[in-house]
C-alpha positions in Angstrom: 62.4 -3.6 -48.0 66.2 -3.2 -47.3 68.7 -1.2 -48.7 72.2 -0.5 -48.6 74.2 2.3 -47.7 77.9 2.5 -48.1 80.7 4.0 -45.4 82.7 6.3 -46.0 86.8 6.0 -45.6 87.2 7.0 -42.1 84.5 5.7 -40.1 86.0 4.6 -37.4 85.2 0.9 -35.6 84.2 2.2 -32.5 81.2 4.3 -34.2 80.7 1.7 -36.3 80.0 -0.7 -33.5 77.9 1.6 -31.5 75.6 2.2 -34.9 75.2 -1.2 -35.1 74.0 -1.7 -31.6 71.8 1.5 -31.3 70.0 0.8 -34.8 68.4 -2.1 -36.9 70.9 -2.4 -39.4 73.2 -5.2 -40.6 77.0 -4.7 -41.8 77.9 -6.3 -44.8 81.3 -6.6 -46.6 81.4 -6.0 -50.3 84.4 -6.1 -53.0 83.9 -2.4 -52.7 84.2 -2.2 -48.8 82.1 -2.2 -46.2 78.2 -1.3 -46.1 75.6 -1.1 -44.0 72.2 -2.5 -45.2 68.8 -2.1 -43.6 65.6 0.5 -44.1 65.4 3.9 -45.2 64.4 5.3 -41.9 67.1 3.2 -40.1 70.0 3.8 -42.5 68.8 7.9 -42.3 69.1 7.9 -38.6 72.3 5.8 -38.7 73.9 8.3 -41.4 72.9 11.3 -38.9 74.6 9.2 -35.5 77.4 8.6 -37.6 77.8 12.0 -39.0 77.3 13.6 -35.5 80.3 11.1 -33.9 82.4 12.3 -36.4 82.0 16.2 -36.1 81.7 15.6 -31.9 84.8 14.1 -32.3 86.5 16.1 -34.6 85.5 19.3 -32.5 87.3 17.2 -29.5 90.6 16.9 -31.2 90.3 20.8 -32.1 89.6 21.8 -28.6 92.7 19.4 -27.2 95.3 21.2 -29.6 93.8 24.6 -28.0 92.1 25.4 -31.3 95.6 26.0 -33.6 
């Protein structure tokens, strides 16, 4: 059975792409914006690799502005 899971506002297209590739799920474009739709398991792991690319980079941009 598939589901959907929606993006949040800020997900950038790169990480989107590499999601896309490293897991079995399928974007889809709603009214509401974009989602991704496949299995629990999948979408779970995808939410985590998404989640971890966003604090990896966000700890990147910290340590470039030398942590102010």
């Amino acid at each position: 059975m598939e589901y959907e899971m929606r993006l949040p506002n800020g997900v950038g297209e790169q990480i989107l792409a590499h999601t896309i590739e490293k897991f079995e799920v399928k974007l889809k474009h709603t009214e509401y914006g974009p989602i991704l739709v496949g299995t629990v398991e999948e979408l779970e792991n995808a939410k985590d690799f998404i989640v971890k690319s966003i604090n990896d980079r966000l700890n990147e941009l910290s340590n470039e502005d030398g942590g102010n």
